[in-house]
C-alpha positions as CSV (number, residue, x, y, z in Angstrom):
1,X,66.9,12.7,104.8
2,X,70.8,12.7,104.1
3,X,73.0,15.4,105.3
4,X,73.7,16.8,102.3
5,X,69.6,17.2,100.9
6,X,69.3,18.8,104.6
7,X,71.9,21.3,104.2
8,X,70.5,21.8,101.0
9,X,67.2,22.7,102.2
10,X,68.3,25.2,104.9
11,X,71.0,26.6,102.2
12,X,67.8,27.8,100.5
13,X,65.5,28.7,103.0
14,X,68.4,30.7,104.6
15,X,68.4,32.2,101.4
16,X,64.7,32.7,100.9
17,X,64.7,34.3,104.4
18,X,67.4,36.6,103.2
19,X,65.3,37.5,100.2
20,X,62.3,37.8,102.3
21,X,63.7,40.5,104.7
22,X,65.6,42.6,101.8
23,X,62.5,42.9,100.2
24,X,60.6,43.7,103.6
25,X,63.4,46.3,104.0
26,X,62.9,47.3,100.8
27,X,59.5,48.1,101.0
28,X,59.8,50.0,104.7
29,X,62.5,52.3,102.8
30,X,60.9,53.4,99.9
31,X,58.8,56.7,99.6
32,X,56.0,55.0,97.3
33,X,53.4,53.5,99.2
34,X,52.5,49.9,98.5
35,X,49.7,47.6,99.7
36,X,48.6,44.0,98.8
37,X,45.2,42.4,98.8
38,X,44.1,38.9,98.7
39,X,41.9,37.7,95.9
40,X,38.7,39.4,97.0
41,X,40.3,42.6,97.3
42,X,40.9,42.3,101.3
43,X,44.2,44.0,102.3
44,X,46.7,42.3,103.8
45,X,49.8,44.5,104.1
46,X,50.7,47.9,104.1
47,X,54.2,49.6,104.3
48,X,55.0,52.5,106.4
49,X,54.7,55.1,103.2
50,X,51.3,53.7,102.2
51,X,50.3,54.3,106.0
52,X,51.6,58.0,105.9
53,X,49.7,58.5,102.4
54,X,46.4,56.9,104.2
55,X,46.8,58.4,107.5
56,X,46.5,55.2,109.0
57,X,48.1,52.2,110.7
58,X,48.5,48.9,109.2
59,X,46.5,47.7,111.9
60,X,43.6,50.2,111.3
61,X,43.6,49.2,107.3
62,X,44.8,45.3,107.5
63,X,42.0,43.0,106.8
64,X,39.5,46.2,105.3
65,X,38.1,45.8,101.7
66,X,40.6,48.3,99.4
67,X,37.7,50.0,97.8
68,X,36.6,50.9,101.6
69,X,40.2,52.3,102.7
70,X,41.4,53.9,98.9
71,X,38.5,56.3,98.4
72,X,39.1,58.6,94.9
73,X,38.1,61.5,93.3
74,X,38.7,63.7,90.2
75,X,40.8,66.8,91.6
76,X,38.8,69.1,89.4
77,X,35.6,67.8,89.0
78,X,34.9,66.3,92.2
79,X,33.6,62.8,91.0
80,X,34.2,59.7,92.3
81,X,36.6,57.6,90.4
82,X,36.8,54.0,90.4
83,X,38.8,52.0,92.4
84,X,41.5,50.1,91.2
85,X,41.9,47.1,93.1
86,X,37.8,45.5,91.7
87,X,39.3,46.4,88.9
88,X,42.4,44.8,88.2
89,X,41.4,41.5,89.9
90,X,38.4,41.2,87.3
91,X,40.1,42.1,84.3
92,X,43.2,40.0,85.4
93,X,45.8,43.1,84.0
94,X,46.8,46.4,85.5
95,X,44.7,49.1,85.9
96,X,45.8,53.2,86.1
97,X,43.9,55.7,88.2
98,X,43.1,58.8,86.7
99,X,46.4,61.4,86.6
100,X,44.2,64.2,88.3
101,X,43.0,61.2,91.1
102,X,43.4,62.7,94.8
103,X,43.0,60.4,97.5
104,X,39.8,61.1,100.0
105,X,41.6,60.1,103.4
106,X,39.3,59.1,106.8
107,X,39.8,62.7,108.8
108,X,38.4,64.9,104.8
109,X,41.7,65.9,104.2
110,X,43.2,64.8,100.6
111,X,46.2,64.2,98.6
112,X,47.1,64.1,95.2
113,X,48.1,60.5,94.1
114,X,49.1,58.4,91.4
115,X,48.1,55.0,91.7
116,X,48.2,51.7,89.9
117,X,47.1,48.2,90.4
118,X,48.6,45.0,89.2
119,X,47.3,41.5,89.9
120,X,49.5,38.7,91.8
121,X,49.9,35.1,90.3
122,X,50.5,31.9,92.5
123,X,52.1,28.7,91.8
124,X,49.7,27.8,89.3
125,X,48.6,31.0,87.1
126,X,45.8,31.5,89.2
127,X,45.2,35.8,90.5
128,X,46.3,35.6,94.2
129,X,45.2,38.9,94.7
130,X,46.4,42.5,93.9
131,X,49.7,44.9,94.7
132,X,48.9,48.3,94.6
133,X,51.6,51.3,94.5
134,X,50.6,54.7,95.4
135,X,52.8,57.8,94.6
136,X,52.3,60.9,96.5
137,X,52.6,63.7,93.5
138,X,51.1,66.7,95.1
139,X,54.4,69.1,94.8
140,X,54.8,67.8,91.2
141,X,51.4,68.6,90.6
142,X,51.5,71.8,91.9
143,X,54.8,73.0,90.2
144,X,52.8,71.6,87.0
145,X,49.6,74.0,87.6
146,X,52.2,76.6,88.3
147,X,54.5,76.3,85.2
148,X,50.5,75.8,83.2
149,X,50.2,79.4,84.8
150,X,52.7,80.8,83.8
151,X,52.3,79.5,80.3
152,X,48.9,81.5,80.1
153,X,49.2,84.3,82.2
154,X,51.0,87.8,82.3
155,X,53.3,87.3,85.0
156,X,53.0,91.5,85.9
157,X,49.4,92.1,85.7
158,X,48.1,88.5,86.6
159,X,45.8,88.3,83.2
160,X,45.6,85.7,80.8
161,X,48.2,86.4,78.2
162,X,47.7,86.5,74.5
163,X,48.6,83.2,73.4
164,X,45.3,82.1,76.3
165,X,43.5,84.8,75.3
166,X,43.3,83.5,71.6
167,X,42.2,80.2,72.4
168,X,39.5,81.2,74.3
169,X,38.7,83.4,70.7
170,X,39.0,80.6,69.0
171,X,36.4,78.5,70.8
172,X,34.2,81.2,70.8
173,X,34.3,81.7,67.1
174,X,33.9,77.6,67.2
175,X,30.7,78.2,69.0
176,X,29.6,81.4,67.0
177,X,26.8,79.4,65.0
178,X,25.7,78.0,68.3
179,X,24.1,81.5,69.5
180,X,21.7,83.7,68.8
181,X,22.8,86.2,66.6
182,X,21.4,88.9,68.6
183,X,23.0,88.2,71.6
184,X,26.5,87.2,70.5
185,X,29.7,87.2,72.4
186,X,31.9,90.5,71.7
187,X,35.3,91.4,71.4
188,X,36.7,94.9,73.2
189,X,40.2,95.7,72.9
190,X,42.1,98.6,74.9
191,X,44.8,101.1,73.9
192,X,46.3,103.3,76.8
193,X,46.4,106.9,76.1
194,X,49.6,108.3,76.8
195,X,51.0,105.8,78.1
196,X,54.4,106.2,77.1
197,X,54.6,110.2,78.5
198,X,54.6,108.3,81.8
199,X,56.6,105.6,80.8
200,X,59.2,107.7,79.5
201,X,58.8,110.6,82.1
202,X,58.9,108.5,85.2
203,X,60.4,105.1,84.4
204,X,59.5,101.5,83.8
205,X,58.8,101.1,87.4
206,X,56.3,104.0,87.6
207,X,55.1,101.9,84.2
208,X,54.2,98.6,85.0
209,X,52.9,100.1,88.7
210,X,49.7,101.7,86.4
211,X,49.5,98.7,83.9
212,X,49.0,96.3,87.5
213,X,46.5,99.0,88.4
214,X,44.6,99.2,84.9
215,X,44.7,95.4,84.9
216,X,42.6,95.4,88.4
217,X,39.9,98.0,87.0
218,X,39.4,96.4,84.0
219,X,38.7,93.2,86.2
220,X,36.8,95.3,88.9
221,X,34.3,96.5,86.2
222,X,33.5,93.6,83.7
223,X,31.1,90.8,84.5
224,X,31.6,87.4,85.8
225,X,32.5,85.4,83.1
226,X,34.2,87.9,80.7
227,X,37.6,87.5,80.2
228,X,40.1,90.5,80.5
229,X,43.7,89.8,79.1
230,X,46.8,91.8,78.5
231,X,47.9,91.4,74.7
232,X,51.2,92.7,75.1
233,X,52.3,96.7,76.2
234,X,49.8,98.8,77.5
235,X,47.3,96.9,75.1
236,X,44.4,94.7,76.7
237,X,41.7,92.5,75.4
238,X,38.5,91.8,77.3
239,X,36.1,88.8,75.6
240,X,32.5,89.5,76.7
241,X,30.3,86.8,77.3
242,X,27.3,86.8,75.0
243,X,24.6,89.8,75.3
244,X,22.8,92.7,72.8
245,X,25.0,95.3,70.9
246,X,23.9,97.7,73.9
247,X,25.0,95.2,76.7
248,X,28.3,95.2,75.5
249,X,28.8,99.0,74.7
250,X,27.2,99.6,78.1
251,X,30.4,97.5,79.6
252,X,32.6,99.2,77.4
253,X,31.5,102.8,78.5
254,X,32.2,101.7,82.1
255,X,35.8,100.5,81.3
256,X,36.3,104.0,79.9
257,X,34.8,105.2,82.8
258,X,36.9,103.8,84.9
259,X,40.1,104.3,83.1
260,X,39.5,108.2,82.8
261,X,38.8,108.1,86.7
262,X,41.7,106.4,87.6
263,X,43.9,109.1,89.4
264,X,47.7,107.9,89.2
265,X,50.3,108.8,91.4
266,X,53.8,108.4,91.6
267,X,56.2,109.8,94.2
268,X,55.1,113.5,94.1
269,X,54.0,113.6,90.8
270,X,49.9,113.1,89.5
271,X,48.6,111.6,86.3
272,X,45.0,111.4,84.8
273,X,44.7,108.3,82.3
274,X,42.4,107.4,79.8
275,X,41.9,104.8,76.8
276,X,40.4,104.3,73.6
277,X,38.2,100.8,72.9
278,X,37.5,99.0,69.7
279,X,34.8,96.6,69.7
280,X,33.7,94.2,67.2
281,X,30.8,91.2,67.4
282,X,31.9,87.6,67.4
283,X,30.2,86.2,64.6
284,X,30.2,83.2,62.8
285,X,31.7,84.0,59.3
286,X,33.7,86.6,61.5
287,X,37.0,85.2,59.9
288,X,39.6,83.6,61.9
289,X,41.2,84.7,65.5
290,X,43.7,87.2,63.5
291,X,40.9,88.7,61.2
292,X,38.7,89.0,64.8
293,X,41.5,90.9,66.4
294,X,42.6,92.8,63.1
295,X,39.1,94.5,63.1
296,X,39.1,94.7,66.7
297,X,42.9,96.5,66.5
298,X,41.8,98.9,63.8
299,X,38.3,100.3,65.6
300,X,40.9,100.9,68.7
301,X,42.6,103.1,66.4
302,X,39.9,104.5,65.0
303,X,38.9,105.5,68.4
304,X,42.4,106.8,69.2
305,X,42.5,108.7,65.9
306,X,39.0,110.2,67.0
307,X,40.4,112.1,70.2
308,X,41.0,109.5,72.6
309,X,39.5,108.2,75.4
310,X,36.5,106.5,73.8
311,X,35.0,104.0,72.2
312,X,34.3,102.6,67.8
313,X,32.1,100.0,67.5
314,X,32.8,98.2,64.6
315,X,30.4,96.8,61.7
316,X,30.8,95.8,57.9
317,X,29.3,99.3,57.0
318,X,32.0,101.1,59.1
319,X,33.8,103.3,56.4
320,X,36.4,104.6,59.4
321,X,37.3,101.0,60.0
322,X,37.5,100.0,56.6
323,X,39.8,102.6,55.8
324,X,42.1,101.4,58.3
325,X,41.8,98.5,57.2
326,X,43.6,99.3,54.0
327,X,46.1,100.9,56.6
328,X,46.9,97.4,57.4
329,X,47.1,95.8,53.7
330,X,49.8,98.3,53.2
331,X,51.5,97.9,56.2
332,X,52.0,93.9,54.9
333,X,52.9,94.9,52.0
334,X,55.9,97.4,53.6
335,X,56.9,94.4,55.2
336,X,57.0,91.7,52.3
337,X,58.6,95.0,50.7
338,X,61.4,94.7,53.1
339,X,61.9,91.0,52.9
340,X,62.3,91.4,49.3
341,X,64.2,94.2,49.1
342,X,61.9,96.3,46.8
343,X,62.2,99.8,48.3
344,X,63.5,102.0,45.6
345,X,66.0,105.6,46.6
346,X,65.1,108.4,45.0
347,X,66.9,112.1,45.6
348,X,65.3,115.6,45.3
349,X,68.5,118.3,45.5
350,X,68.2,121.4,48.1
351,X,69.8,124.7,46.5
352,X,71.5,127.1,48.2
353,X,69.8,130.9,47.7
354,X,72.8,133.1,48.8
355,X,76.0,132.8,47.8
356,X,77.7,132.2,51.3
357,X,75.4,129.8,52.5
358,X,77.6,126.5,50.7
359,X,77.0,123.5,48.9
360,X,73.4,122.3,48.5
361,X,72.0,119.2,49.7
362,X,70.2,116.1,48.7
363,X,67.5,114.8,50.6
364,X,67.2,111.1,50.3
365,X,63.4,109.8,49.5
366,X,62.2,106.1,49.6
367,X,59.7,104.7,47.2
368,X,58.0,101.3,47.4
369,X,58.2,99.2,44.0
370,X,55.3,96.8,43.9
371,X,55.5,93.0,42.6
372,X,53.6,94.0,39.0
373,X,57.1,96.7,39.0
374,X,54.3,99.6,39.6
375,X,56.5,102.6,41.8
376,X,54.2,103.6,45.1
377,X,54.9,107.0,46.2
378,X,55.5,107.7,50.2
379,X,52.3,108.5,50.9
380,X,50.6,105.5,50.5
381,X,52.6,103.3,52.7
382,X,54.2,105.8,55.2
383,X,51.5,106.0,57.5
384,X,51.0,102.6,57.5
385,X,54.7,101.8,58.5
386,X,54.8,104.5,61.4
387,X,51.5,103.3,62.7
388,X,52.0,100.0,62.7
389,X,55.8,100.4,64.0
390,X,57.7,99.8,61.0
391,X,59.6,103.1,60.5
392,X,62.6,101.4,62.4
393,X,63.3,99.0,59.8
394,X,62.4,101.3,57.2
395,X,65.0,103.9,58.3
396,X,67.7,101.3,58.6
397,X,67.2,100.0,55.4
398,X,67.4,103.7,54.1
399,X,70.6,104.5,56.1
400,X,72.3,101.4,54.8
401,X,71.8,101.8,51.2
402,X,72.7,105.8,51.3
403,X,75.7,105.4,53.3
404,X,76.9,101.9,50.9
405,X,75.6,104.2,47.6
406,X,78.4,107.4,48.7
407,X,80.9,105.2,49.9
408,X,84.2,106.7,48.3
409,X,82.1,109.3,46.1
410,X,84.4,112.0,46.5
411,X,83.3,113.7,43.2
412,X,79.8,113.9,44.7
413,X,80.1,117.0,47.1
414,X,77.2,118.3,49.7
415,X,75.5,117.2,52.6
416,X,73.3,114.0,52.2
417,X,69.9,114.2,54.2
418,X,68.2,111.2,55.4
419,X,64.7,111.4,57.2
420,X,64.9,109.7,60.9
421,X,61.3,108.7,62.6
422,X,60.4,109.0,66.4
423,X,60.7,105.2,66.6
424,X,63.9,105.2,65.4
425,X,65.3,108.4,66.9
426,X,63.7,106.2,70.6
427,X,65.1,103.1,69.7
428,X,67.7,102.4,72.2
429,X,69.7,100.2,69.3
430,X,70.0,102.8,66.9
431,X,73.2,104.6,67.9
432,X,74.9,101.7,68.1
433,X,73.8,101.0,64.5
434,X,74.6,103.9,63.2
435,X,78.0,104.3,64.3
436,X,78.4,100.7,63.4
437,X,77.6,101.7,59.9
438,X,80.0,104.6,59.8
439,X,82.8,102.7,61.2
440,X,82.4,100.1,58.7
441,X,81.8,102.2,55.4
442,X,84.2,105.0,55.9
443,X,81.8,107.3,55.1
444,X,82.8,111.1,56.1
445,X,79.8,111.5,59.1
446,X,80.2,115.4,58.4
447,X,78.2,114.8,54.7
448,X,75.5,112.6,56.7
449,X,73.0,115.0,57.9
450,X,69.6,113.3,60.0
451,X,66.1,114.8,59.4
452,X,63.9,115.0,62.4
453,X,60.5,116.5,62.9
454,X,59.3,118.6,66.0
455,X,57.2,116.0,67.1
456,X,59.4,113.3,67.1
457,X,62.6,114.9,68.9
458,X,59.8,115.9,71.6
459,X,58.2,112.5,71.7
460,X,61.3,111.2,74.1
461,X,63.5,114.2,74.7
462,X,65.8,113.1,76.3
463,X,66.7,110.3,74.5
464,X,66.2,112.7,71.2
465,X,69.3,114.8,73.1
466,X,71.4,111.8,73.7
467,X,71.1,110.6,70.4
468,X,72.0,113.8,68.8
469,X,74.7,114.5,70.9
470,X,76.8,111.6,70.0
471,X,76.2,111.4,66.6
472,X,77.1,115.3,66.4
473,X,80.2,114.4,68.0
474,X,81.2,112.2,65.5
475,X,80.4,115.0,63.0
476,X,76.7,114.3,62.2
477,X,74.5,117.3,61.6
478,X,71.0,117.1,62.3
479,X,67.6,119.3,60.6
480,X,64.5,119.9,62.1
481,X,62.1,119.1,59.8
482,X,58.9,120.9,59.1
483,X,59.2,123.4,61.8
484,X,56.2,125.6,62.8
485,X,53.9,122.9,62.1
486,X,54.3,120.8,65.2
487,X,54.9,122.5,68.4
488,X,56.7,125.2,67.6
489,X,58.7,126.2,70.8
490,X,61.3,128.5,70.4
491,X,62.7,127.6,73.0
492,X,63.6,124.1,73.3
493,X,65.5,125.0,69.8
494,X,68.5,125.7,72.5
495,X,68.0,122.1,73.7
496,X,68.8,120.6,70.4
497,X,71.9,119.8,69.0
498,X,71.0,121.2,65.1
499,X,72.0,123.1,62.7
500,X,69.3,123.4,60.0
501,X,65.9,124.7,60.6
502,X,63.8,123.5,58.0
503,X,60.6,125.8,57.8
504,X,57.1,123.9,56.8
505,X,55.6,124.4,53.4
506,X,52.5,125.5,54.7
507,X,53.8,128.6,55.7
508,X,55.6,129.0,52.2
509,X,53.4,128.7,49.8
510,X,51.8,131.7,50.1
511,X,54.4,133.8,51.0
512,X,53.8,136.0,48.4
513,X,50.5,136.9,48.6
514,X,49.9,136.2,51.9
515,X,51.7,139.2,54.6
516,X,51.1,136.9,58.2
517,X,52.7,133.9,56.5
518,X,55.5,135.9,55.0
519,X,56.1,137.8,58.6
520,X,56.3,134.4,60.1
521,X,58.9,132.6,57.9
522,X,60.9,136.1,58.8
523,X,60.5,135.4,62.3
524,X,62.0,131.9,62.0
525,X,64.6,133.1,59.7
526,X,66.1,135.7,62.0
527,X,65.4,133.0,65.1
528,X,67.1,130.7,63.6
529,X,70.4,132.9,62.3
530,X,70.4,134.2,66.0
531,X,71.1,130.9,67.3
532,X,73.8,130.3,64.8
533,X,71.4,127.8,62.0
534,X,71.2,127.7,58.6
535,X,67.4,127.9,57.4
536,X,65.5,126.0,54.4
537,X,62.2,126.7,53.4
538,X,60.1,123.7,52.1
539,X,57.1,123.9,49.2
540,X,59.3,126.8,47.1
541,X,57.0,126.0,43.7
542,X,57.5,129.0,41.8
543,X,59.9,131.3,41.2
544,X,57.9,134.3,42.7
545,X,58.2,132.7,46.7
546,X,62.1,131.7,45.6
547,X,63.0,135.2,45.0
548,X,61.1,136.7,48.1
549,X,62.9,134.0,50.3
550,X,66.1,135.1,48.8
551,X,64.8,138.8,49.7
552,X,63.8,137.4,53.4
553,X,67.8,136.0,53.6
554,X,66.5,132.3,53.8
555,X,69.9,130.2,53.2
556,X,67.9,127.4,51.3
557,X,65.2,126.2,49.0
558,X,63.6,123.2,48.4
559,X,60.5,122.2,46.5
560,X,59.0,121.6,43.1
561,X,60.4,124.6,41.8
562,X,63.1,123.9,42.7
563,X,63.9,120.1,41.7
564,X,61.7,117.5,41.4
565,X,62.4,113.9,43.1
566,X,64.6,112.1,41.1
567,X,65.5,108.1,41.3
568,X,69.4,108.2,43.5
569,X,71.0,106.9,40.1
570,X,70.8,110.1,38.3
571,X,73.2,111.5,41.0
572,X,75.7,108.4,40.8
573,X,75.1,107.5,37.1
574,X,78.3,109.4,35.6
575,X,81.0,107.9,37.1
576,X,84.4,109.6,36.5
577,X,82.6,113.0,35.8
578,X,83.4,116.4,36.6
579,X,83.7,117.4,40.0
580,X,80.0,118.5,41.3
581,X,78.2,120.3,44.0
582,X,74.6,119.6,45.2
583,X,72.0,122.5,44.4
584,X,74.4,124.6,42.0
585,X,71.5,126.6,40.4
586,X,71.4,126.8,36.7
587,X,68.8,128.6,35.0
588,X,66.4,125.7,34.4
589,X,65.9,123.4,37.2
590,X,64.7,120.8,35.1
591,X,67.6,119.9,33.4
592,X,69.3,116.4,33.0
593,X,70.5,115.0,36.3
594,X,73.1,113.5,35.0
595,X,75.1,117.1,35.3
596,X,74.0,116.6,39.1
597,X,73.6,120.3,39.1
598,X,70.7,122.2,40.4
């Protein structure tokens, strides 16, 4: 051999050597483990990371059969799973293990692995035998189960959350045609009773301590297999598993049971709880997961409505629920009123009965116009907004539109009212919005006067206080609405920032005839001058109970008699007219708005 053809030789064995011991280091560095295997699956080397994965030496593993020493099992289901070393070196490509594999090691301990096998070529083509590479993915797997937790589960009370709670609905309405229809699975869902008094009267903290506690009742007193979630709030769901009509009230009575026993405490003060449960059969041709948890939603508030603290029980003959029901058409139809912008002003003027007591107002009304152009009056959507929480929106869009339709009226003169809900007098955002409006309209805030009723200034005092108190000192004035019908505490009157007291029509409209009702409206009259407020009696329909409020010294009067509701244009239609005040009386109340005289 010349000198040069040996040089050459040792130039590349040197250099295969060199190759050899990178990739030797390389294999003894890296955190996967890898093994090889000859061409009847015997193994032949292991690195240091597949020895810490196995638990064993190379010397304990070297020369065993790889479907002896890599053992594997589904995580979850606990069956075997094939090896993939056989495998690969009779298919001739590369085989994947199963993403839930774990690894069975020799002492029964395990770890979770991913692991794939790819087969090893010689010279000639021919399958040499196998490398297989083993990643240790137990922390990724566990921060994977964790973030699928959280996914599905209230993160305060521990439950499944809605978006889990309506899958499971919807494979049970999947497998509704499956079961018998006497035993059938059943839907309960859970209102807390006043759970916003201790919300509101102790804090969020005191708040979310009972919802943790509810949540571990409601768990304590189901069966295995039923499902308890929380839907959101103080609202939970529990999916029964299948059993009889009486089964699955019997369950139900012990939730509210359970709930009315539950003795809270917080710091030194004591509450007693309770809650009110709709439940409704899963059936097949029950509809789809929102009709299941509509009907389930509306026997809750049947229940609630009822008195509380118990249960409805929901069937296609229930009239209570069906009612309800139309509750919820119209609250979708507030809504799509909303997006469209097809709530309509109207106006009904408030005249002044003594000659010192000022200009008159105008209360501002809403009306719903309906897609045919039909005009629905209050009462048919109302309810539906304030029970299904929609008052907030409603209000705003109120406030906007009055405030935008006086901007710059100066000929226009009186105090515009506008009616204010408890959800929006609570709504932390409101104030801001408000004064947001104001700012940005230049509207005089001493003609913007805010309706509220007893019930909802006392629904969150002392948020009620706060919110009165700064829009009153930016000139605001505030009525409470329908006094006497409510509560009717004199004395939290000195809590509240008004300075109308409007007395309720039931107490009006048989003033004349009636000598209790007639000594009551005095009694608020005089209350009310004492503490420095103007009064307005609602429901004044004829012009007998006008003139014996005017006799009483009532400031006000509003009602049929009075004026009827009018759409808002008749008091903006004349543009450039006379100078006019709200509720100047004429002799016939009825008379063309257009004067914008009363």
């Amino acid at each position: 051999m010349h000198g040069a053809e040996m040089a050459g030789r040792k130039s590349a064995e040197w250099q295969l050597a060199q190759e050899k011991e990178v990739a030797e280091i390389t294999l003894q560095s890296i955190t996967d483990g890898v093994l090889t295997t000859d061409a009847e699956g015997r193994i032949g080397y292991v690195n240091p990371a597949a020895q810490r994965l196995l638990d064993r030496s190379a010397a304990q593993v070297e020369g065993q059969m790889a479907d002896t020493v890599l053992v594997l099992a589904h995580e979850v289901r606990r069956t075997p799973l094939a090896n993939p070393v056989p495998v690969c070196l009779r298919s001739r490509g590369r085989c994947d293990v199963d993403r839930d594999a774990v690894l069975l090691r020799h002492d029964g301990s395990e770890v979770a692995v991913e692991m794939s096998a790819a087969p090893m070529h010689d010279a000639d083509g021919r399958v040499a035998g196998a490398v297989v590479a083993i990643r240790d993915v137990a922390q990724e797997r566990q921060l994977r189960r964790l973030l699928a937790h959280q996914a599905s589960h209230d993160p305060l009370t521990g439950l499944i959350n809605r978006r889990a709670f309506e899958e499971r609905l919807k494979t049970a309405l999947d497998e509704a045609h499956e079961r018998d229809a006497a035993h059938p699975q059943w839907l309960c869902y859970a209102d807390l009773d006043q759970f916003k008094l201790i919300n509101d009267t102790c804090g969020h903290l005191a708040g979310d301590e009972l919802l943790k506690q509810v949540a571990r009742d409601l768990r304590a007193t189901v069966r295995d297999g039923d499902v308890v979630a929380r839907m959101g709030g103080d609202e939970f769901g529990v999916l029964l598993r299948p059993c009889t009509r009486e089964v699955a009230y019997e369950i139900a009575e012990r939730m509210r049971q359970s709930l009315a026993g539950l003795r809270f405490a917080w710091r030194n003060q004591s509450f007693t709880t309770s809650g009110s449960f709709g439940l409704v059969a899963v059936q097949e041709g029950g509809g789809s997961v929102y009709d299941l948890l509509s009907a389930a939603d509306r026997a809750c508030y049947v229940a609630k409505d009822g008195g509380r603290n118990r249960i409805h029980l929901a069937d296609s003959h229930d009239a209570a629920t069906q009612k309800l029901g139309g509750e919820m058409e119209w609250a979708h139809a507030t809504m799509r009123a909303l997006e469209d912008d097809r709530l309509v002003l109207y106006w009904q003027a408030i005249r002044p009965l003594r000659p010192d007591a000022g200009a008159g107002h105008a209360e501002i009304l809403v009306r719903m116009r309906a897609p045919d152009g039909a005009l629905v009056p209050p009462g048919a959507f109302i309810p539906a907004a304030e029970r299904y929480n929609l008052m907030r929106d409603v209000d705003r869009w109120v406030i906007r539109r009055t405030i935008a339709a006086f901007r710059g009226r100066t000929d226009i003169r009186g105090v515009i009212a506008v009616n204010l809900s408890a959800q929006s007098l609570c709504d932390d955002d409101f104030l801001g919005f408000v004064l947001a409006e104001l700012d940005e309209s230049g509207f005089r805030p001493d003609r913007l006067c805010f309706e509220v009723t007893e019930t909802a200034a006392m629904s969150n005092l002392t948020r009620a206080q706060e919110v009165m108190r700064a829009l009153k000192g930016r000139g605001c004035r505030f009525a409470l609405d329908d006094f006497g019908s409510g509560l009717s505490s004199f004395g939290y009157l000195k809590n509240l920032a008004i300075d109308y007291l409007k007395i309720d029509g039931s107490f009006v409209r048989h003033i004349v005839e009636d000598r209790l009702d007639r000594a009551f409206v005095q009694s608020i009259n005089d209350i009310g001058h004492l503490m420095g407020l103007s009064t307005i009696a609602e429901y004044v329909e004829t012009p007998e109970i006008e003139e014996v409020l005017r006799t009483l010294g009532v400031d006000y009067a509003q009602g049929y008699g009075v004026a009827m509701p009018e759409p808002l244009e008749t008091l903006l239609a004349a543009e450039g007219a006379p100078e006019s005040t709200i509720g100047t009386p004429l002799h016939n109340p009825y008379e063309d708005a257009l004067m914008r005289n009363f």
